[in-house]
The first five atom37 places (N, CA, C, CB, O) and aatype in JSON, in Angstrom:
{
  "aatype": [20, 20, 20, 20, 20, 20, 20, 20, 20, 20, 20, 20, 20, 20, 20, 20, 20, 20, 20, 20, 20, 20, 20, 20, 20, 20, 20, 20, 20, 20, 20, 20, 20, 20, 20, 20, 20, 20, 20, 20, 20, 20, 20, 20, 20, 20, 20, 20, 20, 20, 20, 20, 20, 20, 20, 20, 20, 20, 20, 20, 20, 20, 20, 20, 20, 20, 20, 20, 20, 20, 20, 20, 20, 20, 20, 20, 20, 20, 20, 20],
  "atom_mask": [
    [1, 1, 1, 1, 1],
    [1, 1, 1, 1, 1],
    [1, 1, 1, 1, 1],
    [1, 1, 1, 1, 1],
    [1, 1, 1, 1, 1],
    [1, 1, 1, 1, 1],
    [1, 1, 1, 1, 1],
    [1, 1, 1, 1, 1],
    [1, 1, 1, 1, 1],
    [1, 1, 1, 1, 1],
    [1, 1, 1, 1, 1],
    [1, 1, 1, 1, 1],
    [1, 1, 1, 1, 1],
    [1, 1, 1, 1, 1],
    [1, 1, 1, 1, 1],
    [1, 1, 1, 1, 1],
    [1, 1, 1, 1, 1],
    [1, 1, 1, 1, 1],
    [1, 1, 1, 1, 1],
    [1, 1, 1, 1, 1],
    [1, 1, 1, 1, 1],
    [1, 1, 1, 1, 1],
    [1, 1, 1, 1, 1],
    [1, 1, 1, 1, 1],
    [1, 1, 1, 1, 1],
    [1, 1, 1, 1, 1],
    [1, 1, 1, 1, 1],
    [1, 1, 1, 1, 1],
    [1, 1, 1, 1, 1],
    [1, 1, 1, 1, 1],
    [1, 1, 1, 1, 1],
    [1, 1, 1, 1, 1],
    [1, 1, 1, 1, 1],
    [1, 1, 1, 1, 1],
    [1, 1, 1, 1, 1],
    [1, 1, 1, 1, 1],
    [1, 1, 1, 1, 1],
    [1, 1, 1, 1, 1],
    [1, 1, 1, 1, 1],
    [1, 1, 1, 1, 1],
    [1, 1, 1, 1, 1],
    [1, 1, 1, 1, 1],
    [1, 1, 1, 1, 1],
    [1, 1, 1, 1, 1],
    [1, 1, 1, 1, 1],
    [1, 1, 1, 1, 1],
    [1, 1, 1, 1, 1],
    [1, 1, 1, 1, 1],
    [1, 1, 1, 1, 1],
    [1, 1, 1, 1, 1],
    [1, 1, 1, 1, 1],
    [1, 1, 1, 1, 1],
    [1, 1, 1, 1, 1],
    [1, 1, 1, 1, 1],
    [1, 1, 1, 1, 1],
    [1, 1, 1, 1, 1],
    [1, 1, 1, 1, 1],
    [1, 1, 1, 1, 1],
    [1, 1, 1, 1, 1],
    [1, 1, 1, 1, 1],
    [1, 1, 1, 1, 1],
    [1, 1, 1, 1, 1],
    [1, 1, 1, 1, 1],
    [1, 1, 1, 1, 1],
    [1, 1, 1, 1, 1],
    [1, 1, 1, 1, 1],
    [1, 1, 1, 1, 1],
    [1, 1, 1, 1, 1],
    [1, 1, 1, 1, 1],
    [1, 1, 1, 1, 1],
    [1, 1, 1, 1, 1],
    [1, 1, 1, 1, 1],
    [1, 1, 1, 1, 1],
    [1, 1, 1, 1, 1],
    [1, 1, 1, 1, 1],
    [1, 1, 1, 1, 1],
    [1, 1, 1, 1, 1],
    [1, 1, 1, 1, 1],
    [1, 1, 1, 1, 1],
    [1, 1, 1, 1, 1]
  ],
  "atom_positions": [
    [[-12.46, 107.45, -124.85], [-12.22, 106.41, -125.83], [-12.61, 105.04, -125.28], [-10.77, 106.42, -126.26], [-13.49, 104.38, -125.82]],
    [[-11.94, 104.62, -124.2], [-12.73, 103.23, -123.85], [-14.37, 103.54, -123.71], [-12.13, 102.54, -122.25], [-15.05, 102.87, -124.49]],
    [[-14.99, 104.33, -122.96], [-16.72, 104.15, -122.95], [-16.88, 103.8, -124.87], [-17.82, 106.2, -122.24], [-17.5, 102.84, -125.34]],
    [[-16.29, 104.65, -125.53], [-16.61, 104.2, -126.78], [-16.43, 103.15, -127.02], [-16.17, 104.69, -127.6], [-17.43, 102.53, -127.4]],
    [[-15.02, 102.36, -126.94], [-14.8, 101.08, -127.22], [-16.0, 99.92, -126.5], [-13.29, 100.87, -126.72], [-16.33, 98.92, -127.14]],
    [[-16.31, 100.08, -125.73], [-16.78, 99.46, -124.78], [-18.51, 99.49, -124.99], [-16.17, 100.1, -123.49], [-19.17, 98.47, -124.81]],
    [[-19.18, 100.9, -125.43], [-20.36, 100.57, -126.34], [-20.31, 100.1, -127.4], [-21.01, 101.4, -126.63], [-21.39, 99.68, -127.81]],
    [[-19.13, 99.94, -128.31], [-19.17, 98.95, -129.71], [-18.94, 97.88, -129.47], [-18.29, 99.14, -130.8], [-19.3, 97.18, -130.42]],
    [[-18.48, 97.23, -128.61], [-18.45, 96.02, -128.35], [-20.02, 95.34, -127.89], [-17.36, 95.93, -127.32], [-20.28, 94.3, -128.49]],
    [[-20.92, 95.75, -127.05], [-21.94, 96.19, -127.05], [-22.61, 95.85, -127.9], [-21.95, 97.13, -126.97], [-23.24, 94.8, -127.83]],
    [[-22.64, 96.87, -129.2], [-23.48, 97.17, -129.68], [-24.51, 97.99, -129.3], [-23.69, 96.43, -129.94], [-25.63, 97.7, -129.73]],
    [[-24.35, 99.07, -128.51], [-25.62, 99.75, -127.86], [-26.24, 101.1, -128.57], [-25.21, 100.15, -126.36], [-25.7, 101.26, -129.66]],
    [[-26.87, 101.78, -128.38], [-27.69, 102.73, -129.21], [-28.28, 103.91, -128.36], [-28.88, 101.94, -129.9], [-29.1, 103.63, -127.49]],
    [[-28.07, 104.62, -128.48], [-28.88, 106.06, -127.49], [-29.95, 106.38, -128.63], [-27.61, 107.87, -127.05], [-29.92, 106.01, -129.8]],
    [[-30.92, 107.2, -127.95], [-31.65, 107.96, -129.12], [-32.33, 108.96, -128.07], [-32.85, 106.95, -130.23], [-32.85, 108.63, -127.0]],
    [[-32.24, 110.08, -128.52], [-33.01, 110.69, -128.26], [-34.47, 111.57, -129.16], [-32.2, 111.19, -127.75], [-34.67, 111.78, -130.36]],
    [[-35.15, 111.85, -128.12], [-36.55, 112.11, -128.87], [-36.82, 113.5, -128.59], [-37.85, 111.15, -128.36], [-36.88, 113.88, -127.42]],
    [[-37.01, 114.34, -129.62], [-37.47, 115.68, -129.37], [-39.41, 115.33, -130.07], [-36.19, 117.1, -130.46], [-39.74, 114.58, -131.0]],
    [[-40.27, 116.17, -129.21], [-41.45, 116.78, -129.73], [-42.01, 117.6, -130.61], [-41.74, 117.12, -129.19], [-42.53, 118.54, -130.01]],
    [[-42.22, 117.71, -132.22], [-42.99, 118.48, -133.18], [-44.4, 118.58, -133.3], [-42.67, 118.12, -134.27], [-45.34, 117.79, -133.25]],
    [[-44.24, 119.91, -133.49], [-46.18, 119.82, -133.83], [-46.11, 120.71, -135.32], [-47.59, 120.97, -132.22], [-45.6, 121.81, -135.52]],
    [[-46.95, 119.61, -136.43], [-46.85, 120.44, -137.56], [-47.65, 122.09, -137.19], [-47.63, 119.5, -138.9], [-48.74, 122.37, -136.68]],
    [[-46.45, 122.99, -137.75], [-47.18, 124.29, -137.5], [-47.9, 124.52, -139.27], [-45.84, 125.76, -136.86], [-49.13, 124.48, -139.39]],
    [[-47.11, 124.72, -140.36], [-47.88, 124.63, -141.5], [-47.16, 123.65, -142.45], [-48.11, 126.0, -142.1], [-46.18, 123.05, -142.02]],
    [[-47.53, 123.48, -143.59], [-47.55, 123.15, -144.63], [-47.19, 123.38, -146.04], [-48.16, 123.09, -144.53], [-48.26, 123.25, -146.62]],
    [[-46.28, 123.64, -146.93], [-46.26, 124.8, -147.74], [-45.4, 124.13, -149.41], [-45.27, 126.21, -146.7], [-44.37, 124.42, -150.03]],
    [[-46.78, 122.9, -149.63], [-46.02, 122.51, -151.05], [-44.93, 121.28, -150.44], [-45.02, 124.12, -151.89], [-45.48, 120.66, -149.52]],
    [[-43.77, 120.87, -150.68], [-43.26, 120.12, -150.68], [-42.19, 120.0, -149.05], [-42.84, 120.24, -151.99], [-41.33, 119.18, -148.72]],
    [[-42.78, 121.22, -148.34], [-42.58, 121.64, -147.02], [-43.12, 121.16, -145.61], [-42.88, 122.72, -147.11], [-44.33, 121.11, -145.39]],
    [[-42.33, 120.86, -144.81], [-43.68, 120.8, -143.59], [-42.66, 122.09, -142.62], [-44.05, 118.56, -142.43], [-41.45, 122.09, -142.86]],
    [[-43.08, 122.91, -141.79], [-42.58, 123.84, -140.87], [-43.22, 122.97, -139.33], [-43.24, 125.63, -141.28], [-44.4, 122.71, -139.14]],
    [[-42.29, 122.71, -138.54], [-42.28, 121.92, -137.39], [-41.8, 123.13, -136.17], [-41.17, 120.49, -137.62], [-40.87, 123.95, -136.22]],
    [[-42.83, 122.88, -135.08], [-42.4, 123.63, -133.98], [-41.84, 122.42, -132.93], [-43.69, 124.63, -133.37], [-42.08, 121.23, -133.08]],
    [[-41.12, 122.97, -131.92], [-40.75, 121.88, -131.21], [-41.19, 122.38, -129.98], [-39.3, 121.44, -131.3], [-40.81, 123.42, -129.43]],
    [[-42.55, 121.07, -129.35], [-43.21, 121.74, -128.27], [-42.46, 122.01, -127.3], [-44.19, 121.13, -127.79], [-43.13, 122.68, -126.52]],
    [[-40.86, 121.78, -126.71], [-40.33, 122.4, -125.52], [-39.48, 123.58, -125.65], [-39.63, 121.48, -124.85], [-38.64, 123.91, -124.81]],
    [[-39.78, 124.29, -126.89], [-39.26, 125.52, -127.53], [-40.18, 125.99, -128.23], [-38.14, 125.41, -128.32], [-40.07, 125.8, -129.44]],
    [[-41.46, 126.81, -127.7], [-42.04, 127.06, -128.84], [-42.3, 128.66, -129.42], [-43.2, 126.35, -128.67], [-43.33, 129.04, -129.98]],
    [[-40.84, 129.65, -129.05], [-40.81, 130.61, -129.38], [-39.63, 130.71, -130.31], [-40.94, 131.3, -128.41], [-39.2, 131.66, -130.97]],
    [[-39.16, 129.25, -130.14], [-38.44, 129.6, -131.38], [-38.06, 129.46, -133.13], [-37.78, 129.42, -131.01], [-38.96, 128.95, -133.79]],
    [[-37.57, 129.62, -133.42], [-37.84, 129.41, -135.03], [-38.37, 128.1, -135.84], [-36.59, 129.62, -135.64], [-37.87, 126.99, -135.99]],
    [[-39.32, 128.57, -136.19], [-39.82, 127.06, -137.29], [-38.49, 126.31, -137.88], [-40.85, 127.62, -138.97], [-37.47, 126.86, -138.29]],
    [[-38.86, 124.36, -137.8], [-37.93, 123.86, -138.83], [-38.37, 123.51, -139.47], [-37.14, 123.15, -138.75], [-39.42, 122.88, -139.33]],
    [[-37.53, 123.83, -141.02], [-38.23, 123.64, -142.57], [-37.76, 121.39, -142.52], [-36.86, 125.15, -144.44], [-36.85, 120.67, -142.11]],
    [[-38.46, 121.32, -142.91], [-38.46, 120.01, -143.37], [-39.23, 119.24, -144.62], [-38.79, 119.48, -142.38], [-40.43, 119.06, -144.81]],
    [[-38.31, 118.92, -145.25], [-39.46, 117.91, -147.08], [-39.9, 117.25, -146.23], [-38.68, 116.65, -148.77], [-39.4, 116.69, -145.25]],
    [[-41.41, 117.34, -146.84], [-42.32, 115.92, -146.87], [-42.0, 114.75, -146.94], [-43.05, 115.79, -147.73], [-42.66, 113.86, -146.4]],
    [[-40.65, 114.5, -147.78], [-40.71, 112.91, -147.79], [-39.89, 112.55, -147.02], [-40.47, 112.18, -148.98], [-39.4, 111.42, -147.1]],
    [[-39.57, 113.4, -146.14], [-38.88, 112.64, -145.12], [-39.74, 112.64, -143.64], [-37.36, 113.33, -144.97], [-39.31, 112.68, -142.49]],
    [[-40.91, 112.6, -144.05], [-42.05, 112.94, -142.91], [-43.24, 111.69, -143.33], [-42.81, 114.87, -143.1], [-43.26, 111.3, -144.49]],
    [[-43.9, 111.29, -142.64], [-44.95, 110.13, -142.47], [-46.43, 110.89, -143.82], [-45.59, 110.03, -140.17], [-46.97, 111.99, -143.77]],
    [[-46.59, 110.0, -144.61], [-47.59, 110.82, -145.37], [-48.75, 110.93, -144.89], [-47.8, 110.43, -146.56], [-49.46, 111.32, -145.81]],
    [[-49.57, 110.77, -143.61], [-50.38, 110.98, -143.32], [-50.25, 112.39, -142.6], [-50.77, 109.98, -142.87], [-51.43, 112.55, -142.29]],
    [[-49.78, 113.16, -142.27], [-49.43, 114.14, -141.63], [-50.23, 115.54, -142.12], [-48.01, 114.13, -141.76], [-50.49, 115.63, -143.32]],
    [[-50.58, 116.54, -141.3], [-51.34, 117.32, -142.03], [-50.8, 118.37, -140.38], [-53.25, 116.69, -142.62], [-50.22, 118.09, -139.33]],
    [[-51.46, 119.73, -141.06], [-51.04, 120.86, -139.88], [-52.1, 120.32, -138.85], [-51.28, 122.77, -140.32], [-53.2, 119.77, -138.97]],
    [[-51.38, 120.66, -137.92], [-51.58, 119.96, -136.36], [-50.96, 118.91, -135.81], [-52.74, 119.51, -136.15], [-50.65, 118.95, -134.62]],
    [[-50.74, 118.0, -136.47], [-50.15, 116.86, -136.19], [-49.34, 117.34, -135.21], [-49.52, 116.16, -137.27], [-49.09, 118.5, -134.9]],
    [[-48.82, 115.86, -134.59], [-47.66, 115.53, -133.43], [-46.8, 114.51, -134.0], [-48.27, 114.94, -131.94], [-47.03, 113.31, -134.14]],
    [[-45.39, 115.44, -134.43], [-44.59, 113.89, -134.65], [-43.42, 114.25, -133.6], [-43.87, 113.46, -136.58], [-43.17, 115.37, -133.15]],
    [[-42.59, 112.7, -133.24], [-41.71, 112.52, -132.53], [-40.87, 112.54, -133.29], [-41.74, 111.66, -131.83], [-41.17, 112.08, -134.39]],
    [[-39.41, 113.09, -133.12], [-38.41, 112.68, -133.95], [-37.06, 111.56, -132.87], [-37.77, 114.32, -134.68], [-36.79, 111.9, -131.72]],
    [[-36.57, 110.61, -133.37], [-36.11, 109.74, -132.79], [-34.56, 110.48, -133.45], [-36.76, 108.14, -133.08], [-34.68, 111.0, -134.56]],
    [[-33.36, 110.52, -132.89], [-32.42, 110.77, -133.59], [-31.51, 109.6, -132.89], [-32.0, 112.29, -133.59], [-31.0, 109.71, -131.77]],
    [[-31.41, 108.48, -133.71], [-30.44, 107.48, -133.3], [-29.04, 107.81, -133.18], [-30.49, 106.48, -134.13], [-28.4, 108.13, -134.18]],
    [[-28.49, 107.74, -131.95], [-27.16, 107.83, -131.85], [-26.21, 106.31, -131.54], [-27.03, 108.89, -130.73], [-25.75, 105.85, -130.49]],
    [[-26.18, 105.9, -132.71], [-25.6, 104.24, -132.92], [-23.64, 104.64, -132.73], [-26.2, 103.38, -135.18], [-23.04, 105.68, -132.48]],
    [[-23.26, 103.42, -132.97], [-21.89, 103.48, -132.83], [-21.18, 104.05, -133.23], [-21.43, 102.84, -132.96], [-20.21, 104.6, -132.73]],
    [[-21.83, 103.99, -134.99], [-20.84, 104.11, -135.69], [-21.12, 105.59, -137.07], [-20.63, 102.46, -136.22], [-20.49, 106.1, -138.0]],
    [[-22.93, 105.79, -136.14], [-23.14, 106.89, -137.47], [-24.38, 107.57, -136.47], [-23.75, 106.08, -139.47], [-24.49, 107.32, -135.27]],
    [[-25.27, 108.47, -137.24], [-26.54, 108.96, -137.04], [-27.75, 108.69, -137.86], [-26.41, 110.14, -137.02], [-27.62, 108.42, -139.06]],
    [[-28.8, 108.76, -137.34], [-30.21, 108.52, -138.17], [-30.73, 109.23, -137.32], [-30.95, 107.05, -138.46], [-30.48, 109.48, -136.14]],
    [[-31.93, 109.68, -138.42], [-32.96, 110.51, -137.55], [-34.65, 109.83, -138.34], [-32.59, 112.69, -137.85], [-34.9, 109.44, -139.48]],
    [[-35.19, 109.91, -137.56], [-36.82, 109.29, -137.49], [-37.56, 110.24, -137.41], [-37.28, 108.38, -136.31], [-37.24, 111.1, -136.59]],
    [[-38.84, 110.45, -138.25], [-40.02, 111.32, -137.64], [-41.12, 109.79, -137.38], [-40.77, 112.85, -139.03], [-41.08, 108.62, -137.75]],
    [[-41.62, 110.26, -136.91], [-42.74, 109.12, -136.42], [-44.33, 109.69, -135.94], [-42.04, 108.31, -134.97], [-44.59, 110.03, -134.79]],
    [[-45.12, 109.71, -136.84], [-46.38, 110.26, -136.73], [-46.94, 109.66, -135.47], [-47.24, 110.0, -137.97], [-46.98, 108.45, -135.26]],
    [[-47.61, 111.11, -134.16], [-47.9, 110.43, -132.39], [-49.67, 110.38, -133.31], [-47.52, 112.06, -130.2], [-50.22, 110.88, -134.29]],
    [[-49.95, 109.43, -132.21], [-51.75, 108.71, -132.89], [-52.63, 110.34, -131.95], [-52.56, 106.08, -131.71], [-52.45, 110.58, -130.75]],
    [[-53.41, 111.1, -132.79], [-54.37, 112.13, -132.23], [-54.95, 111.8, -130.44], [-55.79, 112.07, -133.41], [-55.73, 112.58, -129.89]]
  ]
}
């Protein structure tokens, strides 16, 4: 409880970043592998919560903000 208290006072932010590579595509779908797991199960994800330039192959980062007081998560299209 104090480290908590003590990052809100702060204001500080963790995030961590996992690695995707679009595997396919499928209509209003994107299926994401995560390159430091890549035997395991595809994640389904909507498009609109994905960068519209994106197409199979791509590399996106996902940022998952770990703020004070909540969560967010980011995809972020990596440049070819």
């Amino acid at each position: 409880m104090k480290n908590y208290l003590r990052r809100r006072k702060r204001g500080l932010n963790m995030f961590e970043k996992i690695e995707y590579t679009v595997k396919r595509i499928d209509g209003d779908y994107a299926y994401l592998e995560n390159v430091e797991a890549p035997g395991e199960e595809l994640k389904c994800v909507a498009r609109a919560l994905l960068p519209p330039e994106i197409s199979e192959g791509s590399m996106l980062d996902y940022l998952l903000g770990l703020g004070v007081d909540s969560y967010q998560g980011y995809y972020l299209a990596r440049p070819a």
